[in-house]
N, C-alpha and C positions, 0 to 999 in steps of 0.2 A: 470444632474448628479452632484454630491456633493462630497466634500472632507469629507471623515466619520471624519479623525482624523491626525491634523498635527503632523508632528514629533517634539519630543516633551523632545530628549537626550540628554543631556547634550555634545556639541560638542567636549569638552575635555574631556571628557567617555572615557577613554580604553577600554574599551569592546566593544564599539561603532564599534569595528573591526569584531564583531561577527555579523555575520548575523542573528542570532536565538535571541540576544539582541534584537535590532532593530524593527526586525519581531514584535515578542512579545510585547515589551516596547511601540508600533505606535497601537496597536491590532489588528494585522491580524488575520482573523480569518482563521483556519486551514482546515475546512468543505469542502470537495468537493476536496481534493487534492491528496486522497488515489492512486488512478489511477484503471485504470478497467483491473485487471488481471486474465485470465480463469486458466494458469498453473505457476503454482512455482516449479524452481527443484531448490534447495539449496544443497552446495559440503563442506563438508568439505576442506578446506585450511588452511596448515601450516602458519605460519608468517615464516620470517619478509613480509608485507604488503606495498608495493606503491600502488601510486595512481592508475596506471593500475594492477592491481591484474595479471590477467589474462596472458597480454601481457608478463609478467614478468614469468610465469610459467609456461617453455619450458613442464612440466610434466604432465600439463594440455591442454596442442593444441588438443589433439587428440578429447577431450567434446568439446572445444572449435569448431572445424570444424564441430563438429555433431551439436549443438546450432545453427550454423551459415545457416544451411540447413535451418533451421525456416522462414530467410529474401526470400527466394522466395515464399510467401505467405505474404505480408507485415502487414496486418490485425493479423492474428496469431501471430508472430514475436511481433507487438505491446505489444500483450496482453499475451506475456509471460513473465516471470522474471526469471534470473538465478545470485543467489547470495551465493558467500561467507560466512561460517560461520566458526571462529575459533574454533580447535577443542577444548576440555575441561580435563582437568587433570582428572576429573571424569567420565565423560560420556564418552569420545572415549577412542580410540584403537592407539596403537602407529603405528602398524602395517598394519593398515587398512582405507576408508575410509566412512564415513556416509553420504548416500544420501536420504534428504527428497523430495518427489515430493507430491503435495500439485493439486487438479485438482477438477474444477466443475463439479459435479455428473448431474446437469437438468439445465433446465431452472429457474425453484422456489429450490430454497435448503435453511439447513442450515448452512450447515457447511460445508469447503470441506472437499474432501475423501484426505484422507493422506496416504502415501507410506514409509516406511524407511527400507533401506539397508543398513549395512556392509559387507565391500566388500574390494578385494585388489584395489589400484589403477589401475591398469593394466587393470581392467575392466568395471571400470569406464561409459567408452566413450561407450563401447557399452550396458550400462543398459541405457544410457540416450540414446540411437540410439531407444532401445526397449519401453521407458515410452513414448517416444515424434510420432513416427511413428512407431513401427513395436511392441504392445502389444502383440500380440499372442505369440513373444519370451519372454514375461515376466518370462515366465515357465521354462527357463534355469535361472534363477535367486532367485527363490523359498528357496534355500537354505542360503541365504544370507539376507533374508524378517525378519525384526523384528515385532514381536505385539506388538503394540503400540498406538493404538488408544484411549486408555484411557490418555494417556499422552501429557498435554496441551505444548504448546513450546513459547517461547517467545524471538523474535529476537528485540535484540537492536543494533541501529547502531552506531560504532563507530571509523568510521573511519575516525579517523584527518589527515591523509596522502589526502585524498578528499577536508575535509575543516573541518578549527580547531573548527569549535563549534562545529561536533560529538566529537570529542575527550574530547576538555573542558567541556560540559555538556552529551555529553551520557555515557561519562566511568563511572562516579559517580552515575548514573543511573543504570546502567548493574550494579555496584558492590554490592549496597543496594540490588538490586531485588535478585540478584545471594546468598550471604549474607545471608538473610531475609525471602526470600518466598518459594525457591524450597522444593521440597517435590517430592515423589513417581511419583507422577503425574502433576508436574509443572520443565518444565529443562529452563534454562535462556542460552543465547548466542549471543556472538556479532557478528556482521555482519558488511558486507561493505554497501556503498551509496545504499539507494534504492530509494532515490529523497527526494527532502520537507529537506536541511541539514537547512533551515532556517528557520525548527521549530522544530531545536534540543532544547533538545533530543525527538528523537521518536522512536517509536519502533513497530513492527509488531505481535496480538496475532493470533495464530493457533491453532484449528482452523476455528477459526469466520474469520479470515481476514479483524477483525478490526485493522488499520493503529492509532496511536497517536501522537501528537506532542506538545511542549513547556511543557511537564510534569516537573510536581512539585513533590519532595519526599510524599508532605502531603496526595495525592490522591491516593497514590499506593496501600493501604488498600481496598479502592473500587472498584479500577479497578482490584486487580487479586482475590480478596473474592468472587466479584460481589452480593456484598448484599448492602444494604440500597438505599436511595434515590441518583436517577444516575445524577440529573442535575447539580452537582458539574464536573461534567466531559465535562459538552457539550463544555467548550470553548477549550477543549484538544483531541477535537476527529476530525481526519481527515477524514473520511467514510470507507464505508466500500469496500472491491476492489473489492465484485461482481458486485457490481454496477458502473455504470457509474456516473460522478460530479454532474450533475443535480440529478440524483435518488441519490447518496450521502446527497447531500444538504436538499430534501425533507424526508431521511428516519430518519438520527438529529430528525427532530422534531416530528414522530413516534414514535422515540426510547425511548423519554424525556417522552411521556406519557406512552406507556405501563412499562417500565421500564425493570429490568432483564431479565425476562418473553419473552420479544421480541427476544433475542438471542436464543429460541428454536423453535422460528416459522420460518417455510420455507418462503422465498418471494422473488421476483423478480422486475424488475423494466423497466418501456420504457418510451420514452417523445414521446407524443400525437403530439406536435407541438410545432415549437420554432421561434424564429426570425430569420429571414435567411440570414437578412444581405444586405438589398438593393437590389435592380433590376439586379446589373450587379451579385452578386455573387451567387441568387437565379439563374439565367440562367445559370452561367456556373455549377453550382451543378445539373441539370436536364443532362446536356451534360455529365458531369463525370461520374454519375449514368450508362449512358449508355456507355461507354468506357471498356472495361475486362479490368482494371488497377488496381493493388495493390496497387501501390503507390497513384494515386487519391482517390481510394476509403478511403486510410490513412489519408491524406489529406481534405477528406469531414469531417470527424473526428474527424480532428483538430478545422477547421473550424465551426464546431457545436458545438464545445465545448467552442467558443467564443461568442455563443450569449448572448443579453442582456437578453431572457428573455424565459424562456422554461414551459410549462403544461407538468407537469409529475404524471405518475399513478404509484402506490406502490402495487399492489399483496400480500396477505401472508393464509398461510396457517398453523393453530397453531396444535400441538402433536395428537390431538383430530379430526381434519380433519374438523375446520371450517375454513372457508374461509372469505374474506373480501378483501376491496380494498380500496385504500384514492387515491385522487386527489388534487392536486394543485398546484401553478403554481408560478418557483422559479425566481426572479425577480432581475436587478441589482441595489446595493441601494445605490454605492455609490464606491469609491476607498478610500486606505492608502497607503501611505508612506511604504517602506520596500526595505528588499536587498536582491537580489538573490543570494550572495556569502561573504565569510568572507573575512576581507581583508583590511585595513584603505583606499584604493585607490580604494575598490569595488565602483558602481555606485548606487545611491537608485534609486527607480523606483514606479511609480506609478500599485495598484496589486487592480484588481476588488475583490469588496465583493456583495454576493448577500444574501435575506432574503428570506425569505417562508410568500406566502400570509396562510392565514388561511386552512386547511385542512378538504377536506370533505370526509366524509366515504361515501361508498354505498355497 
């Protein structure tokens, strides 16, 4: 293995304090970092904002304890997200609150299915009791259901109470796009942490649930128009969160060729086979398999997700109902320099980067 790229900052850099500086400045690259999430519910949340959002909002315990039901199922629980969005002088209600729940419709899709409610708080806890386990009460909530499917969403993170590069670079982010771009069918909002603050600013579109990071004002034209040529975006795209790191990593360079076009075909993604890590930790993965453990089986998870080196297949299926597959196989090519955290006293850390061998259709 090989150092890609030493650090290269200026040690008396101020900014040097920023993690998303760092990141960027060393070139991390951001691919493969989305995280694989099957459900997203998002709450409207007043400010003021610490860093524990949640803990701090005696008024929201009651969602809180229904979300927490998720952790005895640990696998699920992983692969859910519940975040924060401020509400908006325009779009919300003073009196009310707005819940997006955001859920994989298959296996191959392309978009997820989206939900939104206005709603008192008071009942809150039990739409998210109904979206997460008990659907067939959806129908007590029918009245409170926006249409809205035509309407794209765009979450930006910015929360410097977490760590000051969302605030230093995604607020100026949220304010251009908010500013600039909204329309009928485009709403802009900031949100809390949803990981990666060390490649602020990022932000989250729905609903592709394509993930972005270290965005620049210049590229904003292409990314929410989504017209001309997309390879000006590849060093700012995290993946996408249907997929898993390795199928992240291998759909990048899918996405570069077909171009637009690709965000309307259905696809899926699984790794054939990967490194597993040595004798001792291939055997105890055969043991854990056999174990009914959530927490292992979360843990095997982890662990696969540190290989050096994974064959992954891509599925898709475009508006027209052809089909197609690519294959190949994502490789580790090397490490940078970077920092987990903002902070003059944060630690840099060495952070794998991986490449894509060549891709083969069939």
């Amino acid at each position: 293995m090989h150092l890609i790229n030493q650090t290269h900052i200026m040690i008396n850099n101020k900014d040097c304090r920023y993690c998303s500086v760092v990141s960027k400045a060393n070139g991390e690259d951001p691919i493969g970092t989305a995280g694989r999430v099957d459900e997203w519910l998002l709450v409207e949340v007043p400010r003021p904002w610490n860093k524990s959002i949640w803990q701090e909002k005696p008024e929201f315990q009651p969602l809180i304890q229904v979300v927490e039901r998720l952790a005895s199922n640990p696998i699920r629980y992983y692969k859910t997200r519940l975040l924060a969005i401020i509400p908006d002088k325009e779009y919300s209600h003073s009196e009310f609150i707005r819940v997006f729940y955001y859920c994989r419709p298959s296996q191959i899709f392309a978009k997820y299915i989206k939900h939104e409610y206005i709603l008192p708080l008071s009942q809150v806890a039990e739409l998210a009791e109904a979206l997460l386990f008990q659907k067939q009460k959806l129908v007590n909530f029918h009245s409170y259901q926006q249409l809205s499917d035509r309407i794209r969403e765009i979450l930006v993170c910015t929360h410097t109470q977490y760590d000051i590069a969302c605030g230093r670079f995604g607020y100026p982010l949220y304010k251009r796009l908010r500013e600039n771009y909204t329309t009928d069918n485009l709403r802009v909002w900031q949100t809390n942490h949803f990981g990666g603050h060390q490649f602020a600013p990022t932000l989250i579109d729905f609903p592709a649930g394509q993930v972005w990071g270290h965005l620049e004002m210049d590229v904003l034209d292409c990314l929410i128009y989504q017209k001309g040529d997309v390879s000006p975006l590849r060093r700012f795209y995290r993946g996408c969160t249907a997929l898993g790191k390795f199928e992240q990593i291998a759909e990048r360079e899918i996405w570069m060729q077909f171009g637009w076009e690709w965000l309307n075909y259905s696809k899926s993604g699984c790794v054939l086979k990967r490194d597993e890590g040595g004798l001792v930790k291939y055997l105890l993965k055969i043991i854990f398999r056999l174990i009914p453990s959530g927490k292992l089986k979360l843990l095997l998870e982890q662990w696969n997700d540190s290989a050096t080196w994974a064959k992954v297949q891509i599925k898709y299926k475009n508006p027209h109902n052809h089909q197609g597959c690519y294959e190949t196989t994502v490789k580790l090519k090397g490490t940078v320099v970077s920092k987990r955290n903002s902070g003059e006293d944060a630690p840099l850390t060495q952070v794998n980067q991986y490449g894509v061998d060549r891709l083969i259709k069939s």
